[in-house]
C-alpha positions in Angstrom: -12.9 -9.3 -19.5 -9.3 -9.0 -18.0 -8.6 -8.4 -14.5 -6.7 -5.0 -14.5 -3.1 -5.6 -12.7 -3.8 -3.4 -9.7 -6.3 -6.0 -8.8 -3.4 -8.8 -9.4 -0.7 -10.0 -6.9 2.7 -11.0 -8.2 2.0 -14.5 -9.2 -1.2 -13.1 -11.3 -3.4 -14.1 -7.9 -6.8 -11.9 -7.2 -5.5 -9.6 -4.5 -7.7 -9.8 -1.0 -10.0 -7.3 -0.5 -8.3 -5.9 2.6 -8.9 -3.4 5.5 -6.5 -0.6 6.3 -5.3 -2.0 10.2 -5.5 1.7 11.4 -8.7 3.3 10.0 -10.4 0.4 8.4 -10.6 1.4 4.5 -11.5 -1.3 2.4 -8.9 -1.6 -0.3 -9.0 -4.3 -2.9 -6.2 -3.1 -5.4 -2.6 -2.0 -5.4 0.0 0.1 -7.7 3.5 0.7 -7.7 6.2 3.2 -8.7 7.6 1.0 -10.7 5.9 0.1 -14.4 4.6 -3.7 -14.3 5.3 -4.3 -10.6 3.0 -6.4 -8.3 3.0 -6.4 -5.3 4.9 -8.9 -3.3 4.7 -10.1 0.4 7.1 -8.0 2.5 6.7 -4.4 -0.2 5.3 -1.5 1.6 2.2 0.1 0.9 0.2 3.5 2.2 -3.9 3.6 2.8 -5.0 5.9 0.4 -7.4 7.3 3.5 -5.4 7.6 6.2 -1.6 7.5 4.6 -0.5 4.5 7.2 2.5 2.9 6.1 1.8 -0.8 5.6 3.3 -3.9 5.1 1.9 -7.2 2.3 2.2 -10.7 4.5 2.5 -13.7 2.7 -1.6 -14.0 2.3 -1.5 -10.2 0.6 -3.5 -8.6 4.1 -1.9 -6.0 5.2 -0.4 -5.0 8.5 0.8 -1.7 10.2 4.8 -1.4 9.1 6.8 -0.8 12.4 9.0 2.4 13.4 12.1 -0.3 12.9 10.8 -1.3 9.3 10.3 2.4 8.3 13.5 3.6 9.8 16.0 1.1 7.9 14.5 1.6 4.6 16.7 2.1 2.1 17.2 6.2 2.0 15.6 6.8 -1.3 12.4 3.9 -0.3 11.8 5.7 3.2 11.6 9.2 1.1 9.2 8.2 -1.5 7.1 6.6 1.2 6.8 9.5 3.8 6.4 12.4 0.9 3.0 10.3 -0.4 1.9 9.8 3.0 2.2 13.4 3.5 0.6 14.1 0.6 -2.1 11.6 1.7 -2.6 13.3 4.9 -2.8 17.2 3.7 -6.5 16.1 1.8 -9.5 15.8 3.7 -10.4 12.7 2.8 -7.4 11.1 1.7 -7.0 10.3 -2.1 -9.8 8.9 -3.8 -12.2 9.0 -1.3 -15.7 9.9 -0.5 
């Protein structure tokens, strides 16, 4: 059977299965906005739960982004970013959630 790509890093690597650093949701796949894009380390992310913005290191875990990362985003990056999390945070549970 093939590994779908949301469960795939961008060298084709199983990604970690990860906690969120701020409420602790176990996540163990990622998409992106852009078709056939994996995720990198460095690329942003959101928890699905909570909507925290979050950061891939270089071993895939994820970390809290800083106010300093968020803020010198490119314009278009920041918006796209804060409108999901926003998004994220209006539902009770976040998305996808029990």
């Amino acid at each position: 059977m093939k590994t779908p790509k949301e469960k795939l890093d961008s060298k084709g690597n199983l990604l970690p299965t990860v906690a969120c650093p701020v409420c602790l949701y176990m996540m163990d796949c990622a998409s992106s906005l852009e078709p056939c894009q994996r995720p990198r380390p460095g690329d942003f992310s959101l928890c699905l739960k909570c909507g925290a913005i979050l950061r891939f290191q270089e071993n895939f875990h994820l970390r809290a982004a800083t106010e300093f990362e968020i803020r010198f985003l490119p314009d278009k990056e920041r918006k796209v970013l804060l409108e999901a999390q926003m998004v994220i945070r209006a539902m009770p549970t976040g998305i996808f959630c029990n």
